[in-house]
Structure formats: structure tokens, C-alpha cells
N, C-alpha and C positions, 0 to 999 in steps of 0.2 A: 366467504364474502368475495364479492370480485375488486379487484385491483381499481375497476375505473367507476364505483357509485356516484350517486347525485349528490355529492357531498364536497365540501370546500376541504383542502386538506387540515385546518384547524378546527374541524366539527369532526374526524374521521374516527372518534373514538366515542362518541356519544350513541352508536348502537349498544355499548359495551357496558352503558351505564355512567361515563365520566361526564359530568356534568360541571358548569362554573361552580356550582356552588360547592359541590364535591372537592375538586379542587381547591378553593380558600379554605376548606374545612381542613384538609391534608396538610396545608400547608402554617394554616394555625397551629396546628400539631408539630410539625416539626421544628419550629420557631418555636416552642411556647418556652425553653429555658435558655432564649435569644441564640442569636447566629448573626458572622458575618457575610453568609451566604445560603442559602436555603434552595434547592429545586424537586420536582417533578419529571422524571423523564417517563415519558409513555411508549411505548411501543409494538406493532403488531407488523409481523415478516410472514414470505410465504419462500419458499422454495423448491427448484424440481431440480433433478439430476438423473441423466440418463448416459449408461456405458454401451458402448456395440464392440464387440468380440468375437472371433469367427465365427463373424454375420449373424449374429442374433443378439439379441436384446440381453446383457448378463446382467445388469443392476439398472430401475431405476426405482424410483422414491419420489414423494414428495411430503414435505415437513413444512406445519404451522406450528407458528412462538407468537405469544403474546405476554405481557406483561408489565410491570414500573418498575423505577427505581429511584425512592426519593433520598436526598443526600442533604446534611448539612454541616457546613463547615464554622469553627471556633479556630483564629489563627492558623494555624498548619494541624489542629485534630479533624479530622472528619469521620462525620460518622454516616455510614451507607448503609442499606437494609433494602431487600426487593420482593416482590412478588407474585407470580403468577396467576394469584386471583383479582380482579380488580372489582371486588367488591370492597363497599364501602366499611367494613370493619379489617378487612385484610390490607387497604391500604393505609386507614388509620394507626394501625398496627405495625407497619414496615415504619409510618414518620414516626412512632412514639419509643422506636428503636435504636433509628439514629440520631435523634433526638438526645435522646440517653449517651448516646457515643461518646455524641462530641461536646455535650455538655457546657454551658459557659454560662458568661454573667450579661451578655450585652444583648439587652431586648431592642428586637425588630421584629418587628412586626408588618405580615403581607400586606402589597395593596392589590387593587385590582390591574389584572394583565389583558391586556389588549396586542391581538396579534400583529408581529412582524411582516413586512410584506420583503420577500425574499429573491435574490438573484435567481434564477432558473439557468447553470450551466451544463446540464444534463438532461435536454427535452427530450420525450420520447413521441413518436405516432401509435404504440400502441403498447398496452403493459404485460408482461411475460402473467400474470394470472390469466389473462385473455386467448394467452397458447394454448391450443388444443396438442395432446402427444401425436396427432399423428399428422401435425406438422412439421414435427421437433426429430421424429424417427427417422423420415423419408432425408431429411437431411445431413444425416450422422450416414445413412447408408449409402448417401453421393458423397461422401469423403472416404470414405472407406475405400469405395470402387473404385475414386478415382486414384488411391494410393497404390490401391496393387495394379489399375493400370500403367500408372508411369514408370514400374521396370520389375523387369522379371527378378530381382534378386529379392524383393518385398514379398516377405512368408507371412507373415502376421499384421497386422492392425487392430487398433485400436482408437474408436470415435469417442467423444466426451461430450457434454453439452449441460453446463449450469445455470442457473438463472434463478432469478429471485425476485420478488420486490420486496421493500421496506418504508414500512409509516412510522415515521417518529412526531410526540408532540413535546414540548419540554417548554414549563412554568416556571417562572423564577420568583421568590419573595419580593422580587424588587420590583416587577409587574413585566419584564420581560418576557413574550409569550412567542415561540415562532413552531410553525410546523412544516414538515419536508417529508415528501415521495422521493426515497431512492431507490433506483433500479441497477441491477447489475447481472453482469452475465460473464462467460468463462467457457471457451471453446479449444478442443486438444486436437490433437492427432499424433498416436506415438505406431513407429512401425519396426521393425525386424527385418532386418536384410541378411540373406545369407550368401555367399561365394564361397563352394567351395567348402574346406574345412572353417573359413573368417562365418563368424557372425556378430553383428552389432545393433545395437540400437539408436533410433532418431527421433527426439519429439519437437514440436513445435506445437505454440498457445497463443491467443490472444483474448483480450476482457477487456471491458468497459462499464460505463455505468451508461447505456444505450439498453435499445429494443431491439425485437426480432432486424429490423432495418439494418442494424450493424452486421449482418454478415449477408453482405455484396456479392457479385459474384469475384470482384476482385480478390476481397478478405477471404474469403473461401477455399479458391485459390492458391493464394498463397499459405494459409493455411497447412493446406498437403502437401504443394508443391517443397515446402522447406523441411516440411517431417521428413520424408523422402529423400531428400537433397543431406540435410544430416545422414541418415544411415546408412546412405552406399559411400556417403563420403567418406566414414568413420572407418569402412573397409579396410582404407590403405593408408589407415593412420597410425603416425609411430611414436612412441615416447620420446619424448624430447631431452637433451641432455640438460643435466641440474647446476645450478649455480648460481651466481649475480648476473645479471644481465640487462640491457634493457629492454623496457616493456610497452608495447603498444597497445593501449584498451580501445576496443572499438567504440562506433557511436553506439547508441542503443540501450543493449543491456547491459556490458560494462557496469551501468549507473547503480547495480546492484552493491558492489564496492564501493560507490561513494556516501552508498546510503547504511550499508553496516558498518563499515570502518572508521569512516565520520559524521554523519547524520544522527545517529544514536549518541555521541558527544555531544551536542548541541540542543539537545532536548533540554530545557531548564530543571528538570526535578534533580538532574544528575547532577548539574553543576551546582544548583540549591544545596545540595548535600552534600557535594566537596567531592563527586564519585570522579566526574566527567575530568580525562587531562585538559580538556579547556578551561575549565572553571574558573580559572584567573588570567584568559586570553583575550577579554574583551576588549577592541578598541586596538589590537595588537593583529600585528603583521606574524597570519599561521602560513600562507603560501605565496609564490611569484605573484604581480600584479596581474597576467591574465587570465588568471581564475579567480570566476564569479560564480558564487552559489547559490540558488534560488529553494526554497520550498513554498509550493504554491499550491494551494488550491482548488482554483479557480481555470485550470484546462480544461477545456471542455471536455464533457464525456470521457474522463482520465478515469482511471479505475480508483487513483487517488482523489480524486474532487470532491467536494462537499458544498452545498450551498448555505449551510450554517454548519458550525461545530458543534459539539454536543452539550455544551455549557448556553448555546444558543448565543452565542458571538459574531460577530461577521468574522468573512473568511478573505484575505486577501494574498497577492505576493509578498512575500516573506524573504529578503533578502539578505542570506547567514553571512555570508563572506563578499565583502564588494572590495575587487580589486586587491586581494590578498590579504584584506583587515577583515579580523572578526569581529562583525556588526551588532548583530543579534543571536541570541538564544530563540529554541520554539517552546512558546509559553499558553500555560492555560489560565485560569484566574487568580489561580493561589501561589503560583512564580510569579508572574505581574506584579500581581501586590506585593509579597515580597522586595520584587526589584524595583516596585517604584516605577514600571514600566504598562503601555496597552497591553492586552493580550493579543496575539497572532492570530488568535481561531483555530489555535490548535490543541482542544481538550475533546479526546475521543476516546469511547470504548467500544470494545466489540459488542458490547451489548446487555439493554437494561439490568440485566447480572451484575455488571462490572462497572464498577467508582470510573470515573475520568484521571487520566495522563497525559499529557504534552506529547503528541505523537506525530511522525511526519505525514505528510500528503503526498505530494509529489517534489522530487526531490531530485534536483539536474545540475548541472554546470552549463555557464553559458557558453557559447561558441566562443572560441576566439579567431585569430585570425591568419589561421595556416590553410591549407586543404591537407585531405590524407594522406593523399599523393607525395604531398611534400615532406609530411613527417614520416611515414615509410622508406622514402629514400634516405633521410638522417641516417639509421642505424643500418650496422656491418653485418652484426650478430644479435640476432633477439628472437623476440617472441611475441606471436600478434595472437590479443583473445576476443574474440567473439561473440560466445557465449558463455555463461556458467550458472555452476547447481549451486548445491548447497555450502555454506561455513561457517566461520567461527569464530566471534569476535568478544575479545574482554574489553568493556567499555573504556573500566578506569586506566589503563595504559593504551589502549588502541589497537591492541595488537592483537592478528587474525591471523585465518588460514581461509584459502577460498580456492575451490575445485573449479577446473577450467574446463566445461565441457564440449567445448570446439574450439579451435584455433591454426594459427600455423606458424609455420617457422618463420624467419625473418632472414634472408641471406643477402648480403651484396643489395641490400635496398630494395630488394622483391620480396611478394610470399612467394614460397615454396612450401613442400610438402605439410599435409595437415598435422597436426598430434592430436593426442590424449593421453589418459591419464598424468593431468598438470596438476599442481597445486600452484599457489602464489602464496607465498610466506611474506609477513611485514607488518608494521607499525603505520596506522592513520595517519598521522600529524607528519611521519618520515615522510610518507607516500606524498600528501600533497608536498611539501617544501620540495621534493625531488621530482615535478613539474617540470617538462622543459617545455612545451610545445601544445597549443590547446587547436583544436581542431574548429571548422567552420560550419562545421554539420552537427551542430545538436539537435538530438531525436528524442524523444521521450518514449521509450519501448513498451512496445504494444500486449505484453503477458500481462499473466495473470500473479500479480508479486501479491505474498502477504506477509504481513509482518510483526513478529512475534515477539513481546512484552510485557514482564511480571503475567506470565500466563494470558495474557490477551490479543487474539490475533485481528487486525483489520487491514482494508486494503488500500494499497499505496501503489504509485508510481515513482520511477525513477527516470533517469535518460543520463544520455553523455552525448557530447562531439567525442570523435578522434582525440587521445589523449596519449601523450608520451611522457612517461616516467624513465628517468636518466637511469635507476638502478634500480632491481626489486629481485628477491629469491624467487627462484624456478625450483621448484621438486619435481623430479621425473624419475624414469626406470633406474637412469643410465645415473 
């Protein structure tokens, strides 16, 4: 089926056989031993993914998903059930499931849903089902070329290129009806540089929830330009010496730290449960006044955005921490209630598979009011990071470990030489209070982050200004 029929996206499932009246009947069923919440989630995805490898075509694919997933809630039971077939005995069967789950005494009963009319922060001019591959090829192989163009030490490459789109529709017993086209895409370039007996690798990514449009000649560009720019630089990088120190996160992706080390505390189920070290920080001073923490939705074409949640909420800015008080928790309907609070618009799953959680979006500190320049020249001895991979974070105390995969030293208030192989050892809640100095450059980084929960991965943004941290462990060779 193509991406762009003559179809309103809240009619998009009615080739499929979902009919109103299908749904009331679903939804009768799921309610019939009452609920304080009852839905519908619909959904049909398409996906391509192609790899280019010494210059040829080594994977690609492309993958359709369809199917529901009806849920209903009794207090804090839920009972969830999905299915594949969206025939009318296979969905009767997923509600008369969860149904059973969750079990209760308080009859509700559906009314009629009339759809939501929705923000649009993710327009597109045309939809990745509309890409022909041998659009998609030609383009993987001008990234390629231009990578072992720009220097002879580039042995290897490696082009990427994801895309997808997705229809969601979701019913609620309470007549809430909204439906949304998301689009998303994911572009790499990873290359091999060798000098000599040195060899290293470089990658650089960008994603959004955009169209073919999103890779400009600029984006492109840069693109290779920085893959490249990683792996000759990593040549003459050396392990940096280990200890306390202070620590300079750059703008960017830095924000990957602040979204596993604190962002995941601040999710309400953790703190509902007594998991989260915030759980009883609300309304309390966690860091200096100028840091502000935002989770938000609503960036345009963010790879985190969402134009509704998956509970079919609106979606707004989300303000965790204002001015070193923590404000708010990220909530979906069943913490809300709970706390006697709105919901954020933040109940998301990977997909009609998977029940709803409280999950982040986009998730930044706001600028404050230094330049880079300025907090660079602060420190004596340190360490400035720039990029990083993967880590490891235990919610309930905060405490992590995160690999630095580019950086440099920090000497006499300059960078100096690059490193690698860094760790950053430390505790969340240490980390921000040990704040000195907030940057005026907040960026929200342009990769492709996803992010992994009770088994459910979807996609998020993060960002940062310039940030300096007074002290934090360094692990290195030496």
C-alpha cells in the first residue's frame, strides 16, 4: 500500500477492514467487566534499510508490520493483548484478554469517538514508501566516494540509509480518537583509516522524523565530512591520564548523559514505585540555578517528536527541572492519576506489541549564560568530550559508566591533543549538583539515539550547551 492514498489519516485502516463500528464492538469487549481506561491502538509501518560496503550493495530489506493493541486499565492492573490479525474475531479476542487481565468492578462503558485534529511538527513533501531504491542507492554511493575522496588514509567505508514510515490510529473508551503519519529516517557513515602500522575508526549519523528533503547537500556533507574527520583524527589519539578531574561536556551529544544518568529518574513509574533516587525530590533544589531541563516534544522534525502520544494525549514542553528545582516527573495516564497531576504526553511504546510507559522525547538543558570559550579557559587540567557510545546506568542510585568516543585534553585553558579510550565514572544527582558553568550554545544533536526500556526501544532526542562539571572520574590507560 503506498504511504500517500486518498485517504484522511483517521480512515487509514479501513482497507484493512477497521470499521466504526468494529471498533465500538472492541471496545465493548474490553470494558465489559468495567475499566478506568480502555483503548485501541492500530498500527501499520513500512520500512527499507540499505548498507554499501566495498562498493556494493551488502544488505538491504525491506519490512511491513501491521497490527492492534487493545489495553485496559483497573487502578495500577493492566491488562494488554495484541494482534496481528485485524480480523473481527482476532480482535475481539486480544479485548476479551485483557479484559480478563485487568479485571474490575467499575462499569464504563464506550461512547462514540470523533477524531482529534492534530499539530503537524513533522511535515513532509514526500513519503519514504514513494522512494524508489534506485534513488536511495545512487546516494549511499556519493557518500562513499566522497569519503575515500577526502584523504588517502580512508581504507574502508561504510554507507547506511533507514527510513520508514508509520500509521498509527488509537480509540479510547472515553471517545478520544486521534490518528498520526510518522516518518523517520537514519543516515551513517562509518570509515577505516589507516597510517602506517595506526588504524582507527570514525562514524558519524544523522535522523529525523523528515523526508528524502532532509539530506541537503549540506547534511550530506557533513555527513562524511565528520566520519572522516573522526578517523584520521583518532590516529593520533592517546589515552588520557585517570582520576578526578574536571570535565567539559560539549554541546550536542554530550546530552546522551543527561538523558541516561537523569532523564530515566524522572520518568514517573520509577518514582511511582519508589525505584527513582528522585522519588521524593519534588519541589526540591537537585542542581545550581542555571540549569534548566526541558523534555519536549514538540521540535520540529526531532527524531524525538511526536505529534500525539500513544495514549492519544497532546504533546507539549515538559519542564523537569527549572532553575535547579525539580518541577515535574514524565507522566503517562496511570502516574497522572496517581499523582493527581495532567499527563505530559509522555506514554509511548515501540510498538502495538508493547503496553505504554512514561518515556522521554527530547530531552536538553537549556543554555545558560557563559560561551565555550569562557568555560574552557576556567580549567587547568581536564578533559573536554565530544562525542560518546555506549553505557550504563542503574536508575535506582544514578550511578553510571559512559564511554567517551572523542575528545581531548584540556591543558592551560586550551584543547590539546585528542584521546580515547575514556570512561566517565559517577552518580546523576553528584553530576548535576557539581555544575559550575552552563554554556549559551544549546544544540539538540542531530543522531540517530534510541532508547532502551523494560525491553522497548523508541526514538528520542537529546542536546546540551557547553557544560562544566567541577569534578567527575576519568578512566583511562594510564
Amino acid at each position: 500500500m503506498s504511504a500517500t492514498p486518498n485517504l484522511p489519516p483517521d480512515r487509514w485502516f479501513e482497507p484493512f477492514g477497521v470499521t466504526d463500528a468494529l471498533i465500538r464492538e472492541v471496545l465493548a469487549t474490553a470494558t465489559q467487566y468495567g475499566a478506568d481506561d480502555a483503548d485501541i491502538y492500530f498500527e501499520h509501518s513500512t520500512a527499507t534499510s540499505i548498507m554499501l560496503a566495498d562498493r556494493k550493495v551488502s544488505r538491504a530489506y525491506t519490512s511491513v508490520d501491521l497490527g492492534a493493541g487493545v489495553r485496559v486499565v483497573v487502578g495500577d492492573q493492566v491488562g494488554y493483548a495484541y494482534t496481528e490479525d485485524l480480523s473481527r474475531e482476532s480482535l475481539l479476542r486480544a479485548a476479551g484478554t485483557a479484559a480478563q487481565i485487568a479485571r474490575g468492578g467499575r462499569i464504563t462503558k464506550p461512547v462514540d469517538a470523533s477524531p482529534a485534529v492534530l499539530p503537524d511538527y513533522y511535515p513532509i513533501d514526500r513519503a519514504w514508501s514513494d522512494v524508489a531504491m534506485d534513488v536511495r542507492v545512487p546516494m549511499l554511493r556519493k557518500w562513499e566516494q566522497a569519503a575515500f575522496d577526502a584523504d588517502d588514509r580512508i581504507q574502508r567505508v561504510q554507507a547506511y540509509l533507514a527510513d520508514g514510515d508509520k500509521h498509527m490510529l488509537l480509540v479510547r473508551a472515553d471517545g478520544r480518537r486521534v490518528a498520526d503519519y510518522r516518518p523517520m529516517t537514519r543516515g551513517s557513515v562509518s570509515c577505516i583509516a589507516v597510517d602506517g602500522d595506526a588504524k582507527e575508526g570514525g562514524s558519524y549519523n544523522v535522523a529525523a522524523r523528515d523526508s528524502l528533503s532532509f539530506y541537503d547537500e549540506a547534511r550530506q556533507g557533513r555527513l562524511v565530512d565528520e566520519a572522516v574527520k573522526r578517523a584520521v583524527r583518532a590516529l593520533g589519539a592517546v589515552a588520557p591520564p585517570a582520576g578526578e578531574m574536571p570535565v567539559v561536556l560539549a554541546a550536542g551529544s554530550s546530552g546522551i548523559l543527561l538523558h541516561e544518568a537523569i532523564g530515566h529518574g524522572m520518568e514517573a513509574d520509577f518514582n511511582r514505585k519508589g525505584i527513582s533516587i528522585y522519588a521524593d525530590k519534588l519541589g526540591k533544589r537537585i542542581a545550581p540555578s542555571e540549569v534548566t531541563i526541558h523534555d519536549d516534544g514538540t521540535v520540529p522534525h526531532a527524531r524525538g517528536a511526536i505529534n500525539v502520544d500513544d495514549e492519544g494525549e497532546e504533546v507539549h514542553d515538559t519542564v523537569l527541572v527549572r532553575n535547579g528545582i525539580l518541577e515535574s516527573y514524565l507522566h503517562d495516564r496511570i502516574s497522572a492519576r496517581h499523582y493527581g497531576v495532567p499527563t505530559t504526553g509522555s506514554g509511548r511504546r515501540e510498538s502495538f506489541r508493547h503496553p505504554i510507559l512514561p518515556r522521554m522525547r527530547a530531552t536538553y538543558m537549556q543554555s545558560g549564560p557563559h560561551s565555550p570559550e569562557e568555560i574552557i579557559k576556567t580549567v587547568k587540567r581536564g578533559l573536554y568530550c565530544e562525542s560518546f557510545s555506549n553505557g550504563q546506568v542503574q536508575i535506582g542510585a544514578g550511578d553510571f559508566a559512559f564511554y567517551v568516543r572523542e575528545g581531548r585534553l584540556i591543558e592551560d585553558g586550551k584543547l590539546t591533543t585528542p584521546v580515547k579510550d575514556v570512561n566517565l565514572i559517577g552518580n546523576g544527582p553528584d553530576v548535576l549538583e557539581a555544575i559550575e558553568m552552563v554554556g549559551n550554545d544549546m544544540e539538540i544533536d542531530e543522531g540517530g539515539w534510541t532508547c532502551g526500556k523494560d525491553g522497548q526501544s523508541v526514538p528520542v532526542s537529546q542536546g546540551m550547551p557547553t557544560v562544566k562539571v567541577g569534578k567527575l572520574s576519568v578512566g583511562g590507560r594510564a
